[in-house]
Rosetta silent file (secondary structure, phi, psi, omega in degrees, C-alpha in Angstrom):
SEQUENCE: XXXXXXXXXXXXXXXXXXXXXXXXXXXXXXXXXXXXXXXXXXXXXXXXXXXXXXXXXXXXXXXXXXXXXXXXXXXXXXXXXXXXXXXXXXXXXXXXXXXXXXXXXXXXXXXXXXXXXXXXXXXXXXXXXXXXXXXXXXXXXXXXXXXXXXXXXXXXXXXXXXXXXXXXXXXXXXXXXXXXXXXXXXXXXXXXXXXXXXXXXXXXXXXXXXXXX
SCORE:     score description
SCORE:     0.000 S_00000001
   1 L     0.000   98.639 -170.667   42.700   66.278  -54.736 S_00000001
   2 L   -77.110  -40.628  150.013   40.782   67.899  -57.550 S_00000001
   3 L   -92.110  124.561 -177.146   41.436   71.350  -56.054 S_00000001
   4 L   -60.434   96.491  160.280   45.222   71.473  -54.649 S_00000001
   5 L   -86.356  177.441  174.293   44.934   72.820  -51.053 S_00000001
   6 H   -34.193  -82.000 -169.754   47.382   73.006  -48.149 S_00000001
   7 H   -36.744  -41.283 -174.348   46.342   69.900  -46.823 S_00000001
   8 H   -65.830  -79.230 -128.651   46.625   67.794  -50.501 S_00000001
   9 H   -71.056  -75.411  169.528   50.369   69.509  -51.111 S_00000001
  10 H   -34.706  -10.920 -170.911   51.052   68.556  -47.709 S_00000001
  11 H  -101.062  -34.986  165.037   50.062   65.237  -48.075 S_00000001
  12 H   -29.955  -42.606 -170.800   52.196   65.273  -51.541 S_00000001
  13 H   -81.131  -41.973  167.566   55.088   65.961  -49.887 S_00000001
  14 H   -58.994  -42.577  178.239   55.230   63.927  -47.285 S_00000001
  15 H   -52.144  -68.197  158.796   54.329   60.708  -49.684 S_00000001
  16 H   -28.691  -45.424 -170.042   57.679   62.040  -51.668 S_00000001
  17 H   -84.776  -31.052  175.213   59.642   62.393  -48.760 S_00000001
  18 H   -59.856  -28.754  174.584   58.477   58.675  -47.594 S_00000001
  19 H   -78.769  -17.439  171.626   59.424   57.682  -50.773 S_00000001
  20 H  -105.909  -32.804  144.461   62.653   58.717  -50.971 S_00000001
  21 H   -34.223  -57.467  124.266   63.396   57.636  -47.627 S_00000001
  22 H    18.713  -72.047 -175.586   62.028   54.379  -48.089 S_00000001
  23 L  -109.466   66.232  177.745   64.098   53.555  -51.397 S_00000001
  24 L   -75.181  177.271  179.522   67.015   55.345  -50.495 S_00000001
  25 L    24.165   18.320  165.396   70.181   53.595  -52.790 S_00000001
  26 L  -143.940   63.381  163.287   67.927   52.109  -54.557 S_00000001
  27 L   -71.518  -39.658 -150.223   67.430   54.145  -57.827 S_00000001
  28 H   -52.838  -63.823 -159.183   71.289   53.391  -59.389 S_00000001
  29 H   -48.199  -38.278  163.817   69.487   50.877  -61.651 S_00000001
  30 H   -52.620  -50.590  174.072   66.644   53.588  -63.214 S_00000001
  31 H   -56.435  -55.228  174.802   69.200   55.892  -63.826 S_00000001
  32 H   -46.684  -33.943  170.847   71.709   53.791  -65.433 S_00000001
  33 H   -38.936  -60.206 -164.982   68.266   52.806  -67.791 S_00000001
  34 H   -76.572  -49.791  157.345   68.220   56.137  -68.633 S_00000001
  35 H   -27.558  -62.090  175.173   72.360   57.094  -68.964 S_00000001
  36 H   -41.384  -67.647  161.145   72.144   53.947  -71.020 S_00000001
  37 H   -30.260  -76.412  166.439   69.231   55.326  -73.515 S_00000001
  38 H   -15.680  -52.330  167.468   71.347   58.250  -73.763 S_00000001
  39 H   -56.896  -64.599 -165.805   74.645   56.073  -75.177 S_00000001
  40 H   -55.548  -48.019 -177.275   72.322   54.572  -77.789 S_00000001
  41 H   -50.673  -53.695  168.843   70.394   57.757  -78.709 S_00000001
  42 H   -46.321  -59.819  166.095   74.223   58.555  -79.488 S_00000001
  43 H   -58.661  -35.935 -177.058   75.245   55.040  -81.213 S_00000001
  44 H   -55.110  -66.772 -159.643   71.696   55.593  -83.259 S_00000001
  45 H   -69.271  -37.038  159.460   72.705   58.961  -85.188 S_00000001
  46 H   -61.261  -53.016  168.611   75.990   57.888  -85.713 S_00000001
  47 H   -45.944  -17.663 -155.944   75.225   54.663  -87.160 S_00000001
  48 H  -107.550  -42.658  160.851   72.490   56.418  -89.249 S_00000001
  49 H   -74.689   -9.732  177.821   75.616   58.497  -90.655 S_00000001
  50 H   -98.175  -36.494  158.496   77.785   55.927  -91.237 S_00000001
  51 H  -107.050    5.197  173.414   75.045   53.938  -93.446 S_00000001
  52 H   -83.879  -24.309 -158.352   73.731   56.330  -94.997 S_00000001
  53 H   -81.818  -47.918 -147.576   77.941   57.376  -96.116 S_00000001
  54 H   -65.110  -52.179 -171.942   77.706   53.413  -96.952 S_00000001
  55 H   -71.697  -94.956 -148.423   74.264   53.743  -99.235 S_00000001
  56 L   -82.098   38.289  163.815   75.958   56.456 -101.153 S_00000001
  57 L    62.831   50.839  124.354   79.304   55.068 -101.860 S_00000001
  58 L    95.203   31.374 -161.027   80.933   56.862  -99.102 S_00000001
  59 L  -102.602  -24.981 -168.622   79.570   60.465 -100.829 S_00000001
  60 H   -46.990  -59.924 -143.712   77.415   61.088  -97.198 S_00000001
  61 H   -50.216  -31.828 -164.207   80.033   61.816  -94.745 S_00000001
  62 H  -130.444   36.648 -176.255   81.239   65.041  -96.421 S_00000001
  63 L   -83.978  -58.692 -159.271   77.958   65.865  -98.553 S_00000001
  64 L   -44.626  -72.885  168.468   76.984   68.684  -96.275 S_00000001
  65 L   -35.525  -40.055  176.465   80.357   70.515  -96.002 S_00000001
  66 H   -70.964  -39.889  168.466   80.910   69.956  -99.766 S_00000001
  67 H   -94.432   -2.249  160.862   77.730   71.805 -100.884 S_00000001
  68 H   -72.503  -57.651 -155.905   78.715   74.431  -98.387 S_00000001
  69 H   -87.498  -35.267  167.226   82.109   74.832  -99.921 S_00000001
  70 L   -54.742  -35.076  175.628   80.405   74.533 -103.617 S_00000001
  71 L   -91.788  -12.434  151.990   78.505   77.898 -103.117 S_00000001
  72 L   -94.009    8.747 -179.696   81.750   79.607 -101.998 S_00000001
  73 L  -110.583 -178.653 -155.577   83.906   78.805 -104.586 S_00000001
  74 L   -78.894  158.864 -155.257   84.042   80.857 -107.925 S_00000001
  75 H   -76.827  -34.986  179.650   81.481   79.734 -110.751 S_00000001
  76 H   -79.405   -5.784 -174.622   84.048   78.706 -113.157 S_00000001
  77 H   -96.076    8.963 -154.661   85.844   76.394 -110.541 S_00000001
  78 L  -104.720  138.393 -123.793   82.713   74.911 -109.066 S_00000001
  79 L  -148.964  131.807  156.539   82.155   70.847 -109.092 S_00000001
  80 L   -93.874   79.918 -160.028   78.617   70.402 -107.812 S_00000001
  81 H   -46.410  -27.403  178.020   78.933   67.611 -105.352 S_00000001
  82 H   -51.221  -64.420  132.001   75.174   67.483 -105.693 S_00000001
  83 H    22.665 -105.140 -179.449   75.233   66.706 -108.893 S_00000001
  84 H   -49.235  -60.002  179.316   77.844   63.976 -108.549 S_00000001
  85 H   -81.894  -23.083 -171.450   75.633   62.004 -106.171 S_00000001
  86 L  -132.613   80.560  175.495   72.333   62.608 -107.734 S_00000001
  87 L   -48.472  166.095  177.958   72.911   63.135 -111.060 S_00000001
  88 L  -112.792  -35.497  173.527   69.708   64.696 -112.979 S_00000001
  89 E  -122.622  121.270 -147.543   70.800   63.338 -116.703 S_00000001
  90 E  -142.434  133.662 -157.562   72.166   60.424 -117.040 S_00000001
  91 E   -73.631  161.765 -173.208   72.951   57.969 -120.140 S_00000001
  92 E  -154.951  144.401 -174.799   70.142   55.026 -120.670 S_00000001
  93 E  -125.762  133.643  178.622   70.408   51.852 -122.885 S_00000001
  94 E  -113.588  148.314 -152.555   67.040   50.656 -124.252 S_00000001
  95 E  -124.233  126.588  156.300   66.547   47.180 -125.386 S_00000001
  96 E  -160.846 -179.561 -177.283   63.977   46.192 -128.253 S_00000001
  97 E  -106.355  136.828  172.906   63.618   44.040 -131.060 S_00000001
  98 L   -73.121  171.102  175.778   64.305   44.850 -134.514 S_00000001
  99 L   -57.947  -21.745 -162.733   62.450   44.076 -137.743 S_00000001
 100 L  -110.833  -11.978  153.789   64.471   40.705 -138.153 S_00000001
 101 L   120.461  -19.249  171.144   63.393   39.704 -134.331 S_00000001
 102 L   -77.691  155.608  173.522   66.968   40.399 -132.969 S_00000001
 103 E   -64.817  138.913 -168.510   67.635   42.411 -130.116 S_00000001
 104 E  -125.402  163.449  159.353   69.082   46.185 -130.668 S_00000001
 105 E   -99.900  123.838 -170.637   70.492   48.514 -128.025 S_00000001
 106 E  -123.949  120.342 -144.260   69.484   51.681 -127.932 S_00000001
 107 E   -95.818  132.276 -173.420   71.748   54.019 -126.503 S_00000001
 108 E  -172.689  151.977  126.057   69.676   58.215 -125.477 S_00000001
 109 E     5.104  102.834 -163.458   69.307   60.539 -122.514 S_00000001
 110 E  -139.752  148.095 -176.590   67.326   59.952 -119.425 S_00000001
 111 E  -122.160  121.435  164.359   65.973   63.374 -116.899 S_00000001
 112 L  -116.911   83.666  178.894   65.905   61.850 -113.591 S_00000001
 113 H   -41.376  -48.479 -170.792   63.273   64.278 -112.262 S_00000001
 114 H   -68.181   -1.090 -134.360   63.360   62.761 -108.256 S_00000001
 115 H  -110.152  -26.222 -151.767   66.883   63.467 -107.983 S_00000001
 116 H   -78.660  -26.049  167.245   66.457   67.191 -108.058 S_00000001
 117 H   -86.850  -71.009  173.570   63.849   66.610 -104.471 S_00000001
 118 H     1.524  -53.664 -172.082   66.603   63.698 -103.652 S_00000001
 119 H   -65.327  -50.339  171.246   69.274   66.384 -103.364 S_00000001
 120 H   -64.009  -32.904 -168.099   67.555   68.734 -101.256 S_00000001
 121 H   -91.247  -19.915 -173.198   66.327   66.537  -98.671 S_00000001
 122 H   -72.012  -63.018  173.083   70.050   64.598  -98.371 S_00000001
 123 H   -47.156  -61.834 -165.133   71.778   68.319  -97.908 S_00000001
 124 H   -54.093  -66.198 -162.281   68.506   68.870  -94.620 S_00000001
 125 H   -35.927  -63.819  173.023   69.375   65.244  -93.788 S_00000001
 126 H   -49.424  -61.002  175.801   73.223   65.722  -93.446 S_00000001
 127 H   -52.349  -63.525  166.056   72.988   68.944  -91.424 S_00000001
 128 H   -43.154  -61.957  161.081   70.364   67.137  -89.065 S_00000001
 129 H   -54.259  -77.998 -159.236   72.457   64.466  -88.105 S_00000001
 130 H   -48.956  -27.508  179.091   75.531   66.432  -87.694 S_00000001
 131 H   -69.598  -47.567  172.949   73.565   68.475  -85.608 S_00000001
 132 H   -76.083  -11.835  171.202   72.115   65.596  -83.318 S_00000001
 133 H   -85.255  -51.938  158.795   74.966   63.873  -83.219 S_00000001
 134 H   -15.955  -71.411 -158.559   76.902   67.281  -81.829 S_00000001
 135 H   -70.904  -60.487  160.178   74.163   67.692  -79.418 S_00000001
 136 H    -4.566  -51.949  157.499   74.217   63.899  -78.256 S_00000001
 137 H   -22.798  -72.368 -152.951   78.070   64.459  -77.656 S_00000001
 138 H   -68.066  -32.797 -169.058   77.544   67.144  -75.957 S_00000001
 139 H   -81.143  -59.213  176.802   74.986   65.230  -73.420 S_00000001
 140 H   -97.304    2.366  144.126   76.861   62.737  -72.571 S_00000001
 141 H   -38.171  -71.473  173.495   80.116   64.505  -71.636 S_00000001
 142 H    -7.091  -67.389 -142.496   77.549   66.467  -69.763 S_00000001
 143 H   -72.925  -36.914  178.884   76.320   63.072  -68.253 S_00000001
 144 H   -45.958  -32.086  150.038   79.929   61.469  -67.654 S_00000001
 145 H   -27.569  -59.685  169.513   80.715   64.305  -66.017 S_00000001
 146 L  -110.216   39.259  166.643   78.172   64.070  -63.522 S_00000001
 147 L  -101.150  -57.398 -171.615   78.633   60.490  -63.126 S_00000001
 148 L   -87.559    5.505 -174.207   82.125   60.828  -62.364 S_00000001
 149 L  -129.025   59.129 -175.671   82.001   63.994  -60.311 S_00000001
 150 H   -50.052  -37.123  155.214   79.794   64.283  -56.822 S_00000001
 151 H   -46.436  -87.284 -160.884   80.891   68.088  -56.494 S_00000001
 152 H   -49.080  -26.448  129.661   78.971   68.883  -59.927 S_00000001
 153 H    -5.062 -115.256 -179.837   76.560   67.023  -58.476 S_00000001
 154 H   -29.053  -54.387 -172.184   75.928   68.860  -55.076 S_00000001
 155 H   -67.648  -30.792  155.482   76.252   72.302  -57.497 S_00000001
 156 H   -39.819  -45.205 -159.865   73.651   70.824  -59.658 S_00000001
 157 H   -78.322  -55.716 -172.642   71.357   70.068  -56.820 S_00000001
 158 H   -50.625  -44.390 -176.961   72.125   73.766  -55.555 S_00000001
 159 L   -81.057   10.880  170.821   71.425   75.773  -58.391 S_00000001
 160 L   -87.894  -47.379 -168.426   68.047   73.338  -58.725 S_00000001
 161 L   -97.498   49.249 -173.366   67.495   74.451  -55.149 S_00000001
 162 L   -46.222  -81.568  159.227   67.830   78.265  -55.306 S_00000001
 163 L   -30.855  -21.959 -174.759   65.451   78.704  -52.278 S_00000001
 164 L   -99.917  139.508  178.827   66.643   76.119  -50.325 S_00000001
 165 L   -52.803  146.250  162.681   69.222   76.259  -47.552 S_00000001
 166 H   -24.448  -79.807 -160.703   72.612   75.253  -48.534 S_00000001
 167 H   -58.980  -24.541  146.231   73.424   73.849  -45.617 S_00000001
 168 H   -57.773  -68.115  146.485   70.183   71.341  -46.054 S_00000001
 169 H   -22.602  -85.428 -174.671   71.115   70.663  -49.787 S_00000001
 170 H   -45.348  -19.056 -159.389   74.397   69.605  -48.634 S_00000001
 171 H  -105.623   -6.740 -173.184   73.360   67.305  -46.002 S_00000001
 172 H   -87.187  -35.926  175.710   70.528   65.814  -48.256 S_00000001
 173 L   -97.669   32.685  138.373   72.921   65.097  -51.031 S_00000001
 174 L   -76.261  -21.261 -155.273   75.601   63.367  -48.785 S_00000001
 175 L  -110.042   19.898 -157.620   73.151   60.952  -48.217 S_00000001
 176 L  -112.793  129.290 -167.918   72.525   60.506  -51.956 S_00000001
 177 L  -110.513  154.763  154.738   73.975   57.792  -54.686 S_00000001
 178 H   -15.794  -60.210  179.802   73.513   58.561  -58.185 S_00000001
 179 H   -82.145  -27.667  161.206   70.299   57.515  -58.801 S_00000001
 180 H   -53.884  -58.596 -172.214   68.580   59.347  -55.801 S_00000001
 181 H   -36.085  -51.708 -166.493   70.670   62.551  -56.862 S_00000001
 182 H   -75.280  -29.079  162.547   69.029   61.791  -60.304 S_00000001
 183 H   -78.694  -23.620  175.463   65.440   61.329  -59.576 S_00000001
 184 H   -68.584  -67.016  157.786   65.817   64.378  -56.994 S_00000001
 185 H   -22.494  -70.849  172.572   67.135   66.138  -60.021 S_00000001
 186 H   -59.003  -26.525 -168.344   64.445   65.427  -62.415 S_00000001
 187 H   -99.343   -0.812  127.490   61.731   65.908  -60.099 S_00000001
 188 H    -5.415  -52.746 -174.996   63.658   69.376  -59.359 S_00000001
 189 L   -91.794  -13.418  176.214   62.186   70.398  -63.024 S_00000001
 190 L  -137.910   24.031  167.503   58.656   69.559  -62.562 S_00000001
 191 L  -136.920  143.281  163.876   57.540   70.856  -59.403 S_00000001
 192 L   -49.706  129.839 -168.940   57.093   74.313  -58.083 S_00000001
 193 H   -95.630   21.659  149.236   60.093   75.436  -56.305 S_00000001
 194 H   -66.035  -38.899  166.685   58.636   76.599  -53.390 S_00000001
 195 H   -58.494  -73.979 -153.085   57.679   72.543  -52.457 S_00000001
 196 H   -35.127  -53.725  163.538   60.831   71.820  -53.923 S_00000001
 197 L   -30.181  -53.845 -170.570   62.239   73.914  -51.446 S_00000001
 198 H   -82.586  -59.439 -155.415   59.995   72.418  -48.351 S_00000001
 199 H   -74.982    5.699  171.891   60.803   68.918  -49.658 S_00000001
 200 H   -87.445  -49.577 -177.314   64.807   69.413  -49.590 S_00000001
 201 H   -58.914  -53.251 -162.580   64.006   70.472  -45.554 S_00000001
 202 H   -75.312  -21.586 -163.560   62.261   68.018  -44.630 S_00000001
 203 H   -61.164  -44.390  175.068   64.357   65.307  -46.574 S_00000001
 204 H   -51.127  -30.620  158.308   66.954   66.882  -44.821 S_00000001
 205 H   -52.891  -61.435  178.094   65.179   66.393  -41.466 S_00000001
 206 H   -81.869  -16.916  128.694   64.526   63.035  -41.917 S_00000001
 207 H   -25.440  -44.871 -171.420   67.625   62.177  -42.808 S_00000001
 208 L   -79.545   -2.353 -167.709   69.071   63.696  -39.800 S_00000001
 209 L    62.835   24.490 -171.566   66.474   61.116  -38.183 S_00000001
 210 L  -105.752  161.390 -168.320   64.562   63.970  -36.624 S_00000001
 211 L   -87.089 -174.512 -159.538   60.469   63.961  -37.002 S_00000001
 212 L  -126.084  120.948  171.131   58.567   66.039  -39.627 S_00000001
 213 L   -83.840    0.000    0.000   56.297   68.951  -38.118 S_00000001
């Protein structure tokens, strides 16, 4: 349907509603795909904070907070944490041969130039994780939540379903297991919610086993 008419939307809808009739309970496994992804996305940024605290001798975990707490305290008491992990000058032993063919040590000064971009991008780095790991947190309480809870569900569905009768919302998501609820959900967010609207009535209709005018 290159232009969307009645008839195409109607035909849209109906394919959708055959489709979730059709594969009614049997979603649980997509979702769980996705719940899963979710877990990982979560195990990823923590593990990514946890070796990063490893590659800098355990200086990561508390870099951020530390270079926070460096710019409040007073100039004569202040410890640069920065510094500490990325030093800028640093002592250097040089090796060469002497006039007599033995080796000499040569002890001087070395300006470590990279450390000074090093520093900066470690402080963005630290705040960015703590931040994604926060929000990650946050998501899947969120999702456990509405794993373990079919009321937050059903209120989920409702406030997805402004337009739509309650009393239709409730009876379509009685009939619903997790992974319908979840694909119902999603596709809640990417359709206009006037269809959205027609397709909770009719699901509800056909559910009730009644035909579709």
């Amino acid at each position: 349907c290159p232009v969307v008419g009645e008839d195409c939307k109607k035909d849209r809808k109906k394919l959708l509603v055959d489709y979730f009739h059709t594969n009614l309970h049997t979603q649980n496994f997509y979702a769980f795909r996705f719940f899963i992804c979710e877990v990982l996305n979560f195990i990823n940024v923590v593990g990514q904070i946890f070796f990063m605290d490893f590659f800098l001798d355990g200086e990561f975990s508390t870099y951020g907070s530390d270079v926070v707490s460096f710019t409040e305290m007073e100039p004569e008491e202040r410890v640069d944490p920065m510094v500490r992990v990325f030093p800028k000058v640093t002592k250097c032993t040089f090796h060469k041969y002497g006039p007599s063919g033995s080796v000499e040590h040569l002890d001087g000064l070395c300006v470590l130039p990279l450390n000074i971009v090093n520093e900066k991008i470690y402080v963005f780095l630290w705040f960015w994780f703590i931040i994604l790991s926060i929000l990650s947190g946050i998501s899947l309480l969120y999702r456990m939540v509405v794993v373990a809870g079919p009321k937050v569900r059903l209120h989920l569905l409702l406030a997805r379903s402004r337009l739509a009768m309650q009393e239709e919302v409730k009876s379509v998501a009685r009939q619903l297991q997790i992974g319908d609820w979840f694909v119902l959900y999603q596709l809640g967010k990417n359709i206009d919610p006037l269809i959205y609207n027609e397709l909770m009535a009719e699901l509800a209709e056909k559910f009730k086993g009644k035909s579709i005018v």
